[in-house]
PDB file with SEQRES, HELIX, SHEET and CRYST1 records, atoms N, CA, C and O in Angstrom:
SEQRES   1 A   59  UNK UNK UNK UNK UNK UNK UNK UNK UNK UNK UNK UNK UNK          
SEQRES   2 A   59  UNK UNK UNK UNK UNK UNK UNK UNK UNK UNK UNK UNK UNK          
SEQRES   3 A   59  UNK UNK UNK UNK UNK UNK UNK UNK UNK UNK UNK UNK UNK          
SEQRES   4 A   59  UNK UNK UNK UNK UNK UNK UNK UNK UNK UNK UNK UNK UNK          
SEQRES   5 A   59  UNK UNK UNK UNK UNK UNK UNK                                  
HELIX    1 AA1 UNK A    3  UNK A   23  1                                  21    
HELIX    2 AA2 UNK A   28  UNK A   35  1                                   8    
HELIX    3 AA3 UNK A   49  UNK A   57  1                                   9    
CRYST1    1.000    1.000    1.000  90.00  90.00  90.00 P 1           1          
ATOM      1  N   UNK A   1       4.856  13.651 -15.531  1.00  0.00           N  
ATOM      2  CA  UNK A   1       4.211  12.388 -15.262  1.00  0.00           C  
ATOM      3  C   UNK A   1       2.704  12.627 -15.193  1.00  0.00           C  
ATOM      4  O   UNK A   1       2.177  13.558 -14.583  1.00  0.00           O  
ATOM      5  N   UNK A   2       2.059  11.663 -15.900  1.00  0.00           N  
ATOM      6  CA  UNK A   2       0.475  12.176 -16.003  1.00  0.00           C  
ATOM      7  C   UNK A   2      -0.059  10.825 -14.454  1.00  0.00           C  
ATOM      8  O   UNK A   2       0.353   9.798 -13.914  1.00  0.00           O  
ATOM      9  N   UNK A   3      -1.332  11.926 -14.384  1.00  0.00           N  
ATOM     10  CA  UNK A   3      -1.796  11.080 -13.078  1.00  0.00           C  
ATOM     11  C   UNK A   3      -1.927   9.653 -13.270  1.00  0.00           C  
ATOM     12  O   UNK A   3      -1.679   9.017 -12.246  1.00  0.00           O  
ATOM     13  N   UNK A   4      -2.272   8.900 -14.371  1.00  0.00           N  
ATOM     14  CA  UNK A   4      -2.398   7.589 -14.774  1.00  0.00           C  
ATOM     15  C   UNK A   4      -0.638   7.003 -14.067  1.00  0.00           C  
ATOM     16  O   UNK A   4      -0.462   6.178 -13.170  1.00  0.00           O  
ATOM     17  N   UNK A   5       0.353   7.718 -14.794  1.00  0.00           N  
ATOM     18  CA  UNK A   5       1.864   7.345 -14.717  1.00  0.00           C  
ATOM     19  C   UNK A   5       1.952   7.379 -12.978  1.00  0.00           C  
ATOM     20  O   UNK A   5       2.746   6.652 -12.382  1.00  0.00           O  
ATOM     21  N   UNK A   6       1.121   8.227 -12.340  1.00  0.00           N  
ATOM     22  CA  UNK A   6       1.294   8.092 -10.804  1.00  0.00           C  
ATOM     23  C   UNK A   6       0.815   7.377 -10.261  1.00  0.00           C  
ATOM     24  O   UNK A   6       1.442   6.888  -9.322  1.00  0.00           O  
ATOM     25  N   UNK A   7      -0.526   6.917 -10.530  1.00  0.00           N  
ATOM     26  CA  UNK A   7      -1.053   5.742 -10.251  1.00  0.00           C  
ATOM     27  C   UNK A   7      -0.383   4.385  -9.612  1.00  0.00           C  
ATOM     28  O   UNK A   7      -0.283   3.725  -8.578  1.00  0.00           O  
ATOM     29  N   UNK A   8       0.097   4.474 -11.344  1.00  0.00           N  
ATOM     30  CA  UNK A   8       0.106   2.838 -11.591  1.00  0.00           C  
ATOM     31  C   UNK A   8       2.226   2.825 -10.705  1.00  0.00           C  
ATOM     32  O   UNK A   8       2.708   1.852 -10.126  1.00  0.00           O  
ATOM     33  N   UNK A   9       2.852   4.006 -10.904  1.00  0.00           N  
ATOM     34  CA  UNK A   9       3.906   3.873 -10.066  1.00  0.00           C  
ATOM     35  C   UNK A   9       3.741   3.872  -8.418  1.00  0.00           C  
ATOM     36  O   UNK A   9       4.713   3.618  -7.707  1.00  0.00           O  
ATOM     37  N   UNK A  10       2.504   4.160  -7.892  1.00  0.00           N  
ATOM     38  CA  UNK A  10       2.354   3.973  -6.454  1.00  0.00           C  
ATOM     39  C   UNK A  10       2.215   2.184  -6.409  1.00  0.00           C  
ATOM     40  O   UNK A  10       2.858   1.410  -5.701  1.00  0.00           O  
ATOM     41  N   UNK A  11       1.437   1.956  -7.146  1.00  0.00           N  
ATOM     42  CA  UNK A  11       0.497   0.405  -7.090  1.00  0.00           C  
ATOM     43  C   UNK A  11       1.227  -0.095  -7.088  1.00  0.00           C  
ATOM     44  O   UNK A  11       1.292  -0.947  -6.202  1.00  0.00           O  
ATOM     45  N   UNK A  12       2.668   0.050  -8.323  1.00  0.00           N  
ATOM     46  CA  UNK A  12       3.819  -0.599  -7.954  1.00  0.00           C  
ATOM     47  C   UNK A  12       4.509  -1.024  -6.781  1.00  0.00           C  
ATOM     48  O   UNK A  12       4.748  -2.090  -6.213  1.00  0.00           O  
ATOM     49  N   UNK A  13       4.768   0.322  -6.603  1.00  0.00           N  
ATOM     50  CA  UNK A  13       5.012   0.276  -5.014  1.00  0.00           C  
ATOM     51  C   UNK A  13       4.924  -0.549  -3.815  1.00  0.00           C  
ATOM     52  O   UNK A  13       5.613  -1.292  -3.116  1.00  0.00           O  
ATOM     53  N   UNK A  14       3.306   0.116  -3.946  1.00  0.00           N  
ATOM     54  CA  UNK A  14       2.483  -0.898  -2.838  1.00  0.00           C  
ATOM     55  C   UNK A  14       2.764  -2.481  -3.055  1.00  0.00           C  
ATOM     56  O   UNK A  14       2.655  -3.300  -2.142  1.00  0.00           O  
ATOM     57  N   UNK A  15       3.239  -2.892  -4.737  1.00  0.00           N  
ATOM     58  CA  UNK A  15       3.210  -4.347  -4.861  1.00  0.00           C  
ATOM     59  C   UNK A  15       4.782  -4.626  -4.106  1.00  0.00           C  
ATOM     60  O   UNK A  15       4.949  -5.475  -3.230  1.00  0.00           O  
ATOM     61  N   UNK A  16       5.518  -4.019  -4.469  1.00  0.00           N  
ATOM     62  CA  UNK A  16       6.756  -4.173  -4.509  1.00  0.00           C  
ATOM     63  C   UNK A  16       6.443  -4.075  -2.198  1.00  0.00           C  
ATOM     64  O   UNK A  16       6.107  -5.218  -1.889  1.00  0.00           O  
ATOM     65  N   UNK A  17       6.472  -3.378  -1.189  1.00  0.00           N  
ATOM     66  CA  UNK A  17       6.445  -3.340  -0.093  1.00  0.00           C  
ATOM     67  C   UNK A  17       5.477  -4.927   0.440  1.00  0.00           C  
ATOM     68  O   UNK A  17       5.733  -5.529   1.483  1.00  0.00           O  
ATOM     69  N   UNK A  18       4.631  -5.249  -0.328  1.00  0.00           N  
ATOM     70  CA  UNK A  18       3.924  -6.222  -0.022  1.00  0.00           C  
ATOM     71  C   UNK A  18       4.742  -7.663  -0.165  1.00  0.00           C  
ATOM     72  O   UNK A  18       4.718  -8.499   0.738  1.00  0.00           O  
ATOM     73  N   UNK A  19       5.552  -7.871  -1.554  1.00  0.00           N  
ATOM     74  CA  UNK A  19       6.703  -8.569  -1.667  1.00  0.00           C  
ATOM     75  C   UNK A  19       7.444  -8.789  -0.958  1.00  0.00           C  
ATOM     76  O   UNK A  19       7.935  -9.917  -0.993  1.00  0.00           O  
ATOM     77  N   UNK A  20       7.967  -7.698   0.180  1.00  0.00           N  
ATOM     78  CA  UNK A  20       8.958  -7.325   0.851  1.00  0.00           C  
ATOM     79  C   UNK A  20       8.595  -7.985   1.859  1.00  0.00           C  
ATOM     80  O   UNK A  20       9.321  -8.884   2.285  1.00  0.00           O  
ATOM     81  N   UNK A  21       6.942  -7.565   2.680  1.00  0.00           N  
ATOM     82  CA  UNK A  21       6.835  -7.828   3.766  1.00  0.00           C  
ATOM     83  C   UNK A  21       6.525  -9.657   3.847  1.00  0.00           C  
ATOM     84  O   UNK A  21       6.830 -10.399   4.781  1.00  0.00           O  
ATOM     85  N   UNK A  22       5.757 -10.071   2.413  1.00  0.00           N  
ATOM     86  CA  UNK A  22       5.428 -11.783   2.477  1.00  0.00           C  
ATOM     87  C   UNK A  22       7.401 -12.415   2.695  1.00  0.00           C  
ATOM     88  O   UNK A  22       7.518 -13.340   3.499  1.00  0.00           O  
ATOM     89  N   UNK A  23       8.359 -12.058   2.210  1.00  0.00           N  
ATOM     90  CA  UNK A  23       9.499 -12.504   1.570  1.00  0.00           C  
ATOM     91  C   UNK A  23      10.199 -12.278   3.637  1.00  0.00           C  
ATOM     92  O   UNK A  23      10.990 -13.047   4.183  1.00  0.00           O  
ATOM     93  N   UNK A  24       9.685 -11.280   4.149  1.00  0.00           N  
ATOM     94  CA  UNK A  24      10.295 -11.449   5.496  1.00  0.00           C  
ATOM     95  C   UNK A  24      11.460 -10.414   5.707  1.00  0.00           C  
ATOM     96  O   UNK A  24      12.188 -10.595   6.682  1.00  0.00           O  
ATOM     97  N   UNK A  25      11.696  -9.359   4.886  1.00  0.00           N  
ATOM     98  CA  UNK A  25      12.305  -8.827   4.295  1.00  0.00           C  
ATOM     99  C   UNK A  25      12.129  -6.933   4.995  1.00  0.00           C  
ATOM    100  O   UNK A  25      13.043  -6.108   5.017  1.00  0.00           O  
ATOM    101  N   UNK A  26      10.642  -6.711   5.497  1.00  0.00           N  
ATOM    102  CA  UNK A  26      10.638  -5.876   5.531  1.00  0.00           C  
ATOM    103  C   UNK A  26       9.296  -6.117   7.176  1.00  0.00           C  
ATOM    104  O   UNK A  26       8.284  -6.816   7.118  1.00  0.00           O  
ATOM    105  N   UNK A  27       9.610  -5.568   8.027  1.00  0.00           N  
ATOM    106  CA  UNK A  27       8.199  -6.144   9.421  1.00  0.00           C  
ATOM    107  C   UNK A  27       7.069  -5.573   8.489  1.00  0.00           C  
ATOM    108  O   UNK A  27       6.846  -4.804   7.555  1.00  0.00           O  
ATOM    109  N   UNK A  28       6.566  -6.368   9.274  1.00  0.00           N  
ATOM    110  CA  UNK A  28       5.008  -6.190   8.943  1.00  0.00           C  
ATOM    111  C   UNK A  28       4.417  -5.235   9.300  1.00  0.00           C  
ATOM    112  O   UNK A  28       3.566  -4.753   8.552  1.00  0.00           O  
ATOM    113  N   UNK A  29       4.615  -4.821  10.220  1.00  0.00           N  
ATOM    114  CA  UNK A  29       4.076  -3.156  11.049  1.00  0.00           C  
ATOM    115  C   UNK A  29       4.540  -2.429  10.286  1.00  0.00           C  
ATOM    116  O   UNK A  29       3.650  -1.968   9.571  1.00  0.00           O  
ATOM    117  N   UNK A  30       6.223  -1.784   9.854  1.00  0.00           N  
ATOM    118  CA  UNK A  30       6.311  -1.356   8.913  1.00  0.00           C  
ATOM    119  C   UNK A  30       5.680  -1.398   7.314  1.00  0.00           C  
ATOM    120  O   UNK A  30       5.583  -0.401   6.598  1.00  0.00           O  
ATOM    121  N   UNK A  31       5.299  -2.715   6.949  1.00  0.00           N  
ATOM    122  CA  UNK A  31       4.639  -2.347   5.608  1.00  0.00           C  
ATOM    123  C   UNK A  31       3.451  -2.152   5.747  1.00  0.00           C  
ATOM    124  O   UNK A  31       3.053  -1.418   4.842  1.00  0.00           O  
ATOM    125  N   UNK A  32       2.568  -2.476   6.517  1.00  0.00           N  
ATOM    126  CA  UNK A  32       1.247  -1.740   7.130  1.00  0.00           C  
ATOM    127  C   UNK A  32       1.529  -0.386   6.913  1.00  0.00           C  
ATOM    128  O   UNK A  32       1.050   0.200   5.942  1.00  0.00           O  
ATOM    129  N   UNK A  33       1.979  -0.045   7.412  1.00  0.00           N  
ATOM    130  CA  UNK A  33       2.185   2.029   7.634  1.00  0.00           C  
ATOM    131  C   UNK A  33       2.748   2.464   6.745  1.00  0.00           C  
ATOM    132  O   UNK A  33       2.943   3.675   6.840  1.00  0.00           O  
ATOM    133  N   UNK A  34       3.311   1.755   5.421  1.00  0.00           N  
ATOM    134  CA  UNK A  34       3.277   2.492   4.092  1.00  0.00           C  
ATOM    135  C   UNK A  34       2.538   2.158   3.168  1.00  0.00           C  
ATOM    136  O   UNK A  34       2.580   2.807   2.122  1.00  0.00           O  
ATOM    137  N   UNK A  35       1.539   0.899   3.322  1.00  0.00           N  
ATOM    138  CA  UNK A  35       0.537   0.626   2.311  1.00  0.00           C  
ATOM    139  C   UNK A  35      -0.356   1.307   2.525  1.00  0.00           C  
ATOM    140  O   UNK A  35      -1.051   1.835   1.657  1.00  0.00           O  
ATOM    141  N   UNK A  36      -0.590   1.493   4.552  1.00  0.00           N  
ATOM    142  CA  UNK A  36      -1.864   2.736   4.488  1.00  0.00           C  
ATOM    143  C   UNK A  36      -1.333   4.318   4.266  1.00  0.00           C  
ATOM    144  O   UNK A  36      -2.124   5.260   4.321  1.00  0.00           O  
ATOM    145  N   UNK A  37      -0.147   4.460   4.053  1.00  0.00           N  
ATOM    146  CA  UNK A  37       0.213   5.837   3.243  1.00  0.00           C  
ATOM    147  C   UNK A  37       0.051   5.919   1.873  1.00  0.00           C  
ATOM    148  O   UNK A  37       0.250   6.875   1.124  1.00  0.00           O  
ATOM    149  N   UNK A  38      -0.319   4.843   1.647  1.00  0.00           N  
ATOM    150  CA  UNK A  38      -0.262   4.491   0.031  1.00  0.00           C  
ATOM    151  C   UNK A  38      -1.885   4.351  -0.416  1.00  0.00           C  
ATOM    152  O   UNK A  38      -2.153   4.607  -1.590  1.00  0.00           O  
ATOM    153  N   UNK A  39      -2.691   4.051   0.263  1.00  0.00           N  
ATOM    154  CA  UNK A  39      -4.063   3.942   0.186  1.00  0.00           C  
ATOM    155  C   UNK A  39      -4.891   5.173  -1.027  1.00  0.00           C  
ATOM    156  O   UNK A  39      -5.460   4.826  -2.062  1.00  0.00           O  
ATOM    157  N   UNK A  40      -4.762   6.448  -0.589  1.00  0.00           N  
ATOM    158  CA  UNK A  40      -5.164   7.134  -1.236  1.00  0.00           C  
ATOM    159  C   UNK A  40      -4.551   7.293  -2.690  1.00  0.00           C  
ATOM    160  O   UNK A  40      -5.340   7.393  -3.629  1.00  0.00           O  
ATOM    161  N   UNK A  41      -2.966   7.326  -2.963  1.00  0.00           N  
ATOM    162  CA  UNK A  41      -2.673   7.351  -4.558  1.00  0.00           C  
ATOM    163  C   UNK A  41      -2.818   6.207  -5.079  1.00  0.00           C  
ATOM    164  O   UNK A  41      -2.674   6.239  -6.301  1.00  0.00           O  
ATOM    165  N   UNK A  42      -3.163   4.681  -4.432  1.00  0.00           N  
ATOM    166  CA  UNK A  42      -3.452   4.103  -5.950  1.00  0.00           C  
ATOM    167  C   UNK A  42      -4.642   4.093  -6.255  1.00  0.00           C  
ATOM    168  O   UNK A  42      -4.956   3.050  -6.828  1.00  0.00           O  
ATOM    169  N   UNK A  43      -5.703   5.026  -6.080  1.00  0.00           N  
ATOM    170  CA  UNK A  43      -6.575   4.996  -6.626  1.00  0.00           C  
ATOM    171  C   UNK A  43      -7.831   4.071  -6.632  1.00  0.00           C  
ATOM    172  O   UNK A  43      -8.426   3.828  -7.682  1.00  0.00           O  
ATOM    173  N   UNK A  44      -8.274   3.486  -5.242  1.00  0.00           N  
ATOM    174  CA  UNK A  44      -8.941   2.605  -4.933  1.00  0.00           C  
ATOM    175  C   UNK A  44     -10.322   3.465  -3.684  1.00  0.00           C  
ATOM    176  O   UNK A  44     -10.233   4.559  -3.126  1.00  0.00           O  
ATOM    177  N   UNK A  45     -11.375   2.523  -3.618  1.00  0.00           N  
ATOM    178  CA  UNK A  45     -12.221   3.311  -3.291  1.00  0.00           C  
ATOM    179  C   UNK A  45     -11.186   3.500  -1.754  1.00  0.00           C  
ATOM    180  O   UNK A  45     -10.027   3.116  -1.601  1.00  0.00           O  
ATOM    181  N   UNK A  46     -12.010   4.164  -0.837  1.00  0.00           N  
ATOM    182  CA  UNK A  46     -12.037   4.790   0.763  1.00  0.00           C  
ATOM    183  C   UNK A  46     -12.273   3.241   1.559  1.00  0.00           C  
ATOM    184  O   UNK A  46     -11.649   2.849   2.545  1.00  0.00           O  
ATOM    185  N   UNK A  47     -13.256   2.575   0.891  1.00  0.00           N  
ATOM    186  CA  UNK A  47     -14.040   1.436   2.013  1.00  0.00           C  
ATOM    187  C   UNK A  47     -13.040   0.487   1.189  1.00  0.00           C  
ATOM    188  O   UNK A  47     -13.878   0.316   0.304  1.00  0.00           O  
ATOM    189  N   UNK A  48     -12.203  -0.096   0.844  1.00  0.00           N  
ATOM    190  CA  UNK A  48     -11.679  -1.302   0.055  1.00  0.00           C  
ATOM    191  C   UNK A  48     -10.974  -2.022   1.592  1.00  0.00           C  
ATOM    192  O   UNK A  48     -10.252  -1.692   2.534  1.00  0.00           O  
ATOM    193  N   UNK A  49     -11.398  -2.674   1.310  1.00  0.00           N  
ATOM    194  CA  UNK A  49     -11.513  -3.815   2.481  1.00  0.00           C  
ATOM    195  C   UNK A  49     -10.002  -4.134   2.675  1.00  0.00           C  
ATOM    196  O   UNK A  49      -9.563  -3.923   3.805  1.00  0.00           O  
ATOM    197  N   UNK A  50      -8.914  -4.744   1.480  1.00  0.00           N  
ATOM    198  CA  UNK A  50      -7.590  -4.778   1.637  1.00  0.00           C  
ATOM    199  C   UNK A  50      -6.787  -3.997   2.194  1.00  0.00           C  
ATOM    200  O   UNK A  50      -5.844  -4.333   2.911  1.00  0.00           O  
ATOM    201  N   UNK A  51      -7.294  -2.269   1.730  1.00  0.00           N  
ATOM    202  CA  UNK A  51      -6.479  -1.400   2.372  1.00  0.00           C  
ATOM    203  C   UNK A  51      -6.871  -0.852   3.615  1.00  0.00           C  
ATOM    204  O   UNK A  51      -6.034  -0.223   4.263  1.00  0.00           O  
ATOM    205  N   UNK A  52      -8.262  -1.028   4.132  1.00  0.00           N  
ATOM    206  CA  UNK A  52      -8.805  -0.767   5.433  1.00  0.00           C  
ATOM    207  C   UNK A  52      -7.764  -1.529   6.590  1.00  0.00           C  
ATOM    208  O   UNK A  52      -7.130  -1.175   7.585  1.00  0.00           O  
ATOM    209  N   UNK A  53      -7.986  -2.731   5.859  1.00  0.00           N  
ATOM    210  CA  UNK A  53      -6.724  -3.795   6.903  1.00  0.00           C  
ATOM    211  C   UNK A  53      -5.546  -2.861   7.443  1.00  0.00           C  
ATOM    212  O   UNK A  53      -5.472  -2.314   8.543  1.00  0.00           O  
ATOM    213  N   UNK A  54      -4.522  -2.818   6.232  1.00  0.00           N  
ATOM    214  CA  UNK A  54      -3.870  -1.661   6.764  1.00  0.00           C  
ATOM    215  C   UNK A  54      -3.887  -1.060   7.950  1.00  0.00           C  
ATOM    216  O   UNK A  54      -3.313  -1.359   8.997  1.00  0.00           O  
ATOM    217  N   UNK A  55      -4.720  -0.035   7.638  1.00  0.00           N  
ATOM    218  CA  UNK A  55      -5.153   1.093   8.587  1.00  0.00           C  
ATOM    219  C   UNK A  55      -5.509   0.423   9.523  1.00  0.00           C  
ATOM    220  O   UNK A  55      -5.022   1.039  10.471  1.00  0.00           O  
ATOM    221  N   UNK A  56      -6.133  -0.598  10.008  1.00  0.00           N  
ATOM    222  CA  UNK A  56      -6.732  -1.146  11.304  1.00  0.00           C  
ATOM    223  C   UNK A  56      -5.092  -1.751  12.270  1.00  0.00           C  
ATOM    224  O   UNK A  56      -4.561  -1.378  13.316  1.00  0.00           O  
ATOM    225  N   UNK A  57      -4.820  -2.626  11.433  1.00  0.00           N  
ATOM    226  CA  UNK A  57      -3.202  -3.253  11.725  1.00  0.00           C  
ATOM    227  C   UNK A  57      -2.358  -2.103  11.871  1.00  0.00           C  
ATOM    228  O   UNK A  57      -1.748  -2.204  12.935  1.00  0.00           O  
ATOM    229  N   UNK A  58      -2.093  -1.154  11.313  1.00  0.00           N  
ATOM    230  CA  UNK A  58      -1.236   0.156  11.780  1.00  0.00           C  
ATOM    231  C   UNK A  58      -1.510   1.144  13.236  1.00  0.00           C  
ATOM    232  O   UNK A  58      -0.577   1.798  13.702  1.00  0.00           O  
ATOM    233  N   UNK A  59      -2.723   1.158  13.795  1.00  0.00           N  
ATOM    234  CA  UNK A  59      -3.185   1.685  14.792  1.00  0.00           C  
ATOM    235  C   UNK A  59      -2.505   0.522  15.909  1.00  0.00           C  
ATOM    236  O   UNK A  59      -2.706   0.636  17.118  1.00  0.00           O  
TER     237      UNK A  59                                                      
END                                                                             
């Protein structure tokens, strides 16, 4: 799998847990604490404001 193929399968991810958590499907605390595990592989800056949320809501 080339790093591009890892990428874009985390982002997935992250879309797919975000689905989960709007749909009611998955708590919200829980998808907090895997989107901010997820922060660093999809490839987005450090300061991105969406995934900072995360991290603030997970503490």
């Amino acid at each position: 799998m080339s790093h591009q193929d890892y990428v874009l399968s985390c982002r997935a991810r992250a879309a797919e847990i975000a689905r989960r958590v709007i749909a009611g499907s998955m708590p919200v605390l829980e998808g907090c604490h895997l989107l901010d595990g997820l922060s660093a592989a999809v490839d987005i800056p450090d300061n991105d404001p969406d995934f900072l949320a995360f991290n603030v809501i997970r503490v």
